[in-house]
C-alpha positions as CSV (number, residue, x, y, z in Angstrom):
1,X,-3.0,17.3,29.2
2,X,-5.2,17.0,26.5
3,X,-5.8,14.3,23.8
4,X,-7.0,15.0,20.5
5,X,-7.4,12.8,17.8
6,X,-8.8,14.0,14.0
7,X,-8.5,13.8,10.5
8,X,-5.3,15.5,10.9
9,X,-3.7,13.3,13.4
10,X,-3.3,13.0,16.7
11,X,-1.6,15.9,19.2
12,X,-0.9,15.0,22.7
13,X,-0.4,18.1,25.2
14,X,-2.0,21.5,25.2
15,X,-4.6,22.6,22.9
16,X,-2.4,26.0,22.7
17,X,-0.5,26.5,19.7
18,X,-1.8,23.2,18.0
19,X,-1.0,23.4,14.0
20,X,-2.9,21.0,11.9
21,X,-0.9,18.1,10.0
22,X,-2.7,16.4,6.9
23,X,-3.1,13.1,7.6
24,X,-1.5,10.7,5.0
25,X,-2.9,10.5,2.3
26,X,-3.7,6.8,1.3
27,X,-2.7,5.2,-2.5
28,X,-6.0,3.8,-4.0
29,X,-5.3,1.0,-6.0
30,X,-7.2,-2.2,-7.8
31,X,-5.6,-5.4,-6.8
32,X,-7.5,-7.9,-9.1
33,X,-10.0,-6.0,-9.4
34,X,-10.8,-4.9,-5.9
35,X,-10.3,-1.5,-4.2
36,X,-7.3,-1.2,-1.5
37,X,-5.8,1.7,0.0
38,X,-2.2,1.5,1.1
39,X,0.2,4.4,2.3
40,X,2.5,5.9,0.4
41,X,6.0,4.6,0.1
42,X,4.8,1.3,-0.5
43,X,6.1,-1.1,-3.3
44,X,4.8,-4.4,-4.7
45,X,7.1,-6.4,-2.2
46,X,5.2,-4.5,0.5
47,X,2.1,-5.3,-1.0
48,X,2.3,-8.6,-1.3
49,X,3.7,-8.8,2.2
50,X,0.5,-7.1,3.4
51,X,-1.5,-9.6,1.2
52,X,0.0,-12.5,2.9
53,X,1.5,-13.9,-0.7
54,X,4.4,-16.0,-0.9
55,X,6.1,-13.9,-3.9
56,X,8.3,-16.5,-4.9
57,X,4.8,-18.0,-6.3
58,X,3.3,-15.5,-7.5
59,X,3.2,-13.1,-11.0
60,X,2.3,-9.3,-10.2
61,X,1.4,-6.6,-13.2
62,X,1.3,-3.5,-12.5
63,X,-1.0,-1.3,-14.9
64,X,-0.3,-4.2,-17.9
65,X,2.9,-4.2,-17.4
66,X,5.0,-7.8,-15.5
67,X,7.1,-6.5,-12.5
68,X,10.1,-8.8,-12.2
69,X,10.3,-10.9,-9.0
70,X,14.0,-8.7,-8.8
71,X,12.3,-5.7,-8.9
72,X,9.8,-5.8,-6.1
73,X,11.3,-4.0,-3.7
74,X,12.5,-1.3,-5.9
75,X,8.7,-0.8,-7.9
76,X,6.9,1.7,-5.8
77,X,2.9,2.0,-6.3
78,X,1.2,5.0,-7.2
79,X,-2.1,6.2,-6.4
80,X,-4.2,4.4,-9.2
81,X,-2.6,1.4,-9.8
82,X,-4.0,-1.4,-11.2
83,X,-2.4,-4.4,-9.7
84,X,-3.2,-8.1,-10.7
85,X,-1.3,-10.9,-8.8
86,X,-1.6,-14.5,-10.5
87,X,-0.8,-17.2,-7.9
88,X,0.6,-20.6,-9.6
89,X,-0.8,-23.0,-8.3
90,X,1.3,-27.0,-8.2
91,X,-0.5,-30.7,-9.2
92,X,-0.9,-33.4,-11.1
């Protein structure tokens, strides 16, 4: 039994009759400023879930444009996305 791991994925069995698979291809975006790859299928609720973000106190714009806390789950990113999240911060 053979293992292989590449680029193209991993196969576990025989090397006969192996066919390359692409491996996903990442999303490259700029979340405030910074670069970040994410898969694709992922949208700004996922995002901020992977950021750690409470998104109930947060503001996210997505190339210029405010994404609406109801619309989170239903924005998905694209490969070049410019992404800044504002956090709001409470005090006195």
């Amino acid at each position: 039994m053979a293992l292989l791991c590449s680029r193209y994925g991993i196969y576990h069995g025989s090397n006969e009759g192996l066919t390359e698979r692409p491996a996903k291809t990442m999303l490259q975006l700029t979340v405030n400023g910074e670069g970040r790859k994410v898969e694709p299928g992922t949208c700004v609720s996922d995002l901020v879930t992977i950021l750690g973000l409470d998104g109930r106190k947060i503001a996210v714009e997505r190339n210029l444009a405010i994404v609406p806390r109801s619309y989170y789950a239903q924005t998905a990113l694209a490969d070049g996305d410019r992404i800044e999240i504002v956090a709001f911060v409470g005090g006195g």
